[in-house]
N, C-alpha and C positions, 0 to 999 in steps of 0.2 A: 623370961624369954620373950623375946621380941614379937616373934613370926603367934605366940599364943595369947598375947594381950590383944596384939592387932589383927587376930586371926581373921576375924567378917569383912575389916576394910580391904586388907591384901586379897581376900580372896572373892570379894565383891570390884575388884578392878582386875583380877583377873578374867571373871567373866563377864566384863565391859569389854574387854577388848579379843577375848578366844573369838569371837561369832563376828568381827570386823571384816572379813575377806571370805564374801557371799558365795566363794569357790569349794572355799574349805566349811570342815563342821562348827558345831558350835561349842563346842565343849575341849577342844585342843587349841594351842596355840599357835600355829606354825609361824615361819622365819617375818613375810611381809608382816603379821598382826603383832610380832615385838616391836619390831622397826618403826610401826605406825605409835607403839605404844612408847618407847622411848625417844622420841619426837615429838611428838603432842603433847607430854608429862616435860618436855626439853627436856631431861636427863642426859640424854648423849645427839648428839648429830650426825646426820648423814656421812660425817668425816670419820665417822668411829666405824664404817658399814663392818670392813674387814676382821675387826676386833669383837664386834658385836656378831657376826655370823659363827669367829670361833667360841664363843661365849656358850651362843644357843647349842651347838654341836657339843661342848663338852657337857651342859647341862642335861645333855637327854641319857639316863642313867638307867633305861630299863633295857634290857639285854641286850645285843649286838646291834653295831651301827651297820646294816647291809644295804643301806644306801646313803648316798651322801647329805652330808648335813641340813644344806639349805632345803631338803625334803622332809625332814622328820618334823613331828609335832612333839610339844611341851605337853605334859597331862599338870593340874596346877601345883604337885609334889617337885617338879622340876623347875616350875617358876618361881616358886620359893628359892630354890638353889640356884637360877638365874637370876634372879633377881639384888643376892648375897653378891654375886660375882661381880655382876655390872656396879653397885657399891662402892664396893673394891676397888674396882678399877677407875673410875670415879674420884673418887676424896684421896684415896691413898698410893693406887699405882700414877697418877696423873700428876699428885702434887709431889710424890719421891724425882718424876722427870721435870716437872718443872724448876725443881732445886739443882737439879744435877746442871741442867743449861746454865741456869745461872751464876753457880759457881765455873763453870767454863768458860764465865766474858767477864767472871774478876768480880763478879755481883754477890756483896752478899744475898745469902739464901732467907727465902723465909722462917723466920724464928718460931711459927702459929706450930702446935704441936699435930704428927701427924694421926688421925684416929686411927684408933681399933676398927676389926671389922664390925663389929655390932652397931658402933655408933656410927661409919657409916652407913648401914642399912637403915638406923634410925633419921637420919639427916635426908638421908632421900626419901622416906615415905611423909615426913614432915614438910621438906619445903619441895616437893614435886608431884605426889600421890593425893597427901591427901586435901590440898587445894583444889584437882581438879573432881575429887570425890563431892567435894561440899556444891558442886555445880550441876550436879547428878543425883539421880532417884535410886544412891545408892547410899551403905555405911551404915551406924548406928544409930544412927536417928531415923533412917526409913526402915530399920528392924524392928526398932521401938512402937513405932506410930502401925505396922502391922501389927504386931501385939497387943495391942493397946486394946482397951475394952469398948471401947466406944466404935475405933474399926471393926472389932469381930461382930460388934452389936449390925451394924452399918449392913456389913455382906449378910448378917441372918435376916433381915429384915426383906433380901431384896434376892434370897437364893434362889428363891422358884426362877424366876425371868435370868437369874445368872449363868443357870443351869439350863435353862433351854438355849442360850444363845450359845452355851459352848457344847452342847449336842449339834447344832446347826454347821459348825466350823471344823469339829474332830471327829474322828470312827467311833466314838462313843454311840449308841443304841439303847441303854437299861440305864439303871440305877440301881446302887447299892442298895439289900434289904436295911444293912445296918444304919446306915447314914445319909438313906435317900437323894447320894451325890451321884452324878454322872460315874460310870465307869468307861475308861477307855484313856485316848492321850491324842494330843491336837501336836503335828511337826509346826517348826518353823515357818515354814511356808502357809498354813492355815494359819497359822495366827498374825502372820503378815497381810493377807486377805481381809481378815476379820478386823485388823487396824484401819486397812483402807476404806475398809467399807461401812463403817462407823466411825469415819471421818477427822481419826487422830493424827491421818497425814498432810492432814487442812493448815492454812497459815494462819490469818486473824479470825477470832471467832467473838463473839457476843453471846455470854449467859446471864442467867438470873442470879446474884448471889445468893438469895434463899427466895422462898416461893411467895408473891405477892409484892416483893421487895422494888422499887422504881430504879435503887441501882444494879446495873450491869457491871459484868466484869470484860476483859477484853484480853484476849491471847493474843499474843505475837509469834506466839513459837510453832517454828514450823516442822514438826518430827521424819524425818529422815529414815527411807528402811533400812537404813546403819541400827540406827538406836531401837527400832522394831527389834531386830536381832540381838541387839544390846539388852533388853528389858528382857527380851525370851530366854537368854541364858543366866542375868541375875537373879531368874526368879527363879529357876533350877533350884532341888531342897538338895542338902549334901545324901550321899551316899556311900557304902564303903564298897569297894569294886572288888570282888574274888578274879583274881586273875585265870582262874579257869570255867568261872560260870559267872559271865554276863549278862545282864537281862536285855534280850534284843528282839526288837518286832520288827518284821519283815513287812515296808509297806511296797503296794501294789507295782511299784518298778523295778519290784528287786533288791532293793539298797537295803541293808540291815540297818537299823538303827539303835544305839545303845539308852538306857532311858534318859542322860544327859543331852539328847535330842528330840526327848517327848514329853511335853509336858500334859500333866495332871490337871483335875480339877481346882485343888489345893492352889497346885504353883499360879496358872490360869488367873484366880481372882488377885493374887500377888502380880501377877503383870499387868493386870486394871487398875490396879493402885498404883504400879511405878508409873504407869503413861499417865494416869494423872497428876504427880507431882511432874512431871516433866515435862508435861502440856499446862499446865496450867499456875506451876511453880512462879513463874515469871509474868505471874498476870496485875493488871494495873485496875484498880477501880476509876470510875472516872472522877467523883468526888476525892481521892487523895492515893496516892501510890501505899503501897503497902505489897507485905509478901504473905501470902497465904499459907497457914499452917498444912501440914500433912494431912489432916483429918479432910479440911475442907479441898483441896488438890483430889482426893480422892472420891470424898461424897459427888462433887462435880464430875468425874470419871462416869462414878456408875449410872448418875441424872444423864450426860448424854447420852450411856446405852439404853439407858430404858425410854428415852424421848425418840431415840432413832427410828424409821421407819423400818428398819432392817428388823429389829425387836417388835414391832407391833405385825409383821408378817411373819415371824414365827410359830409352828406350830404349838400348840398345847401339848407339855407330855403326855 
């Protein structure tokens, strides 16, 4: 099965692009953040608009549609089923008309056989998805390098100062007896502050690549609070939703939030590691170009928080 080998990358680009349209949540997709996603991935073109609005409207499969389509949001079990469709329509509805014209001005048709559905869903996440995944602090390789022992070694080493900086940004107050972690959960919005203000939205930077060392590394990458919002929803951990009891915290304006809008402690240090492959992924030594592994993208993350002045005027828990 397609959608369960590829399971993390489809569902690691869909929360690249849910949190695109700073209007809407971050955890749904609605109509402009497919449009942006099938456009930037070029799968289809702005000349598809019509075809692609009827797309996202048939894909929304959870109870009655009582308003019109280009309103509704995608949850990521329907982007799967959109994503199937546009496919579809793609490799097989596009190249059954393209034959049909041609056989109308006397041309032979194309003889290329036309695919199944599966193998169209496979040909677009291969030559359109996961090309722009490998350019991103997303996929199996950044699942991996979370995992990995040397990261979890990394964030224990440096949890105290982790953990106070994310009491500083979220409604967190205590700490778990069991696991000495923050309790509470930081919105979007704080953790977009906390990016700013730890300087991830900076363009060129200059580091140390290890302590003592005389080379420097040099960023070029200038992080965008698109991708702020991008990092805050791929670091979201899955969950399974009971469609009668959602877990929602009511923050101070009223607005409910579901927990695919708050993140944990947990997710938290997983979006200090995505900024830093993402910031730092594309970084140049001055002595010779090279790419930096995940490990070091990341070590370099949590070295600018704890260098930052931001962390040295944090309280003590």
């Amino acid at each position: 099965n397609f959608f369960a080998k590829n399971y993390v990358e489809i569902t690691e680009m869909y929360r690249l692009y849910s949190p695109v349209n700073s209007r809407g949540g971050t955890h749904e997709l609605d109509y402009i953040e497919l449009c942006k996603f099938l456009t930037e991935t070029e799968i289809l073109g702005e000349e598809h608009s019509n075809v692609i609005l009827r797309i996202f409207g048939e894909s929304h499969v959870r109870g009655t549609k009582s308003k019109s389509s280009i309103h509704l949001q995608l949850n990521q079990t329907e982007f799967f089923v959109a994503l199937t469709k546009i496919a579809a329509y793609k490799y097989i509805t596009l190249h059954r008309r393209e034959n049909a014209k041609m056989r109308k001005r006397g041309v032979s048709a194309s003889k290329a056989p036309i695919p199944t559905v599966p193998i169209a869903v496979e040909t677009i996440y291969l030559e359109h998805i996961l090309p722009v995944l490998e350019k991103m602090p997303a996929g199996s390789e950044m699942r991996a390098a979370l995992s990995s022992t040397d990261v979890l070694l990394l964030f224990y080493q440096h949890l105290d100062q982790l953990c106070t900086v994310f009491i500083k940004y979220s409604d967190s107050n205590e700490l778990s007896e069991e696991s000495a972690t923050p309790i509470g959960s930081m919105t979007a919005k704080q953790f977009g502050i906390f990016a700013k203000d730890y300087g991830f939205l900076g363009s060129e930077e200059r580091l140390n690549r290890a302590q003592g060392a005389k080379s420097f590394l040099k960023s070029l990458v200038c992080i965008t609070l698109r991708e702020v919002r991008q990092v805050f929803s791929a670091s979201q951990h899955d969950m399974f939703e009971d469609d009668t009891e959602e877990k929602k915290v009511e923050e101070s304006d009223g607005n409910d939030l579901d927990h695919q809008e708050l993140m944990d402690f947990s997710e938290f240090l997983e979006a200090v590691a995505r900024l830093g492959v993402l910031k730092f992924g594309g970084a140049l030594e001055v002595s010779e170009e090279e790419t930096l592994s995940h490990y070091e993208c990341i070590r370099l993350s949590i070295q600018k928080i704890l260098r930052s002045k931001c962390t040295q005027s944090c309280p003590e828990n």
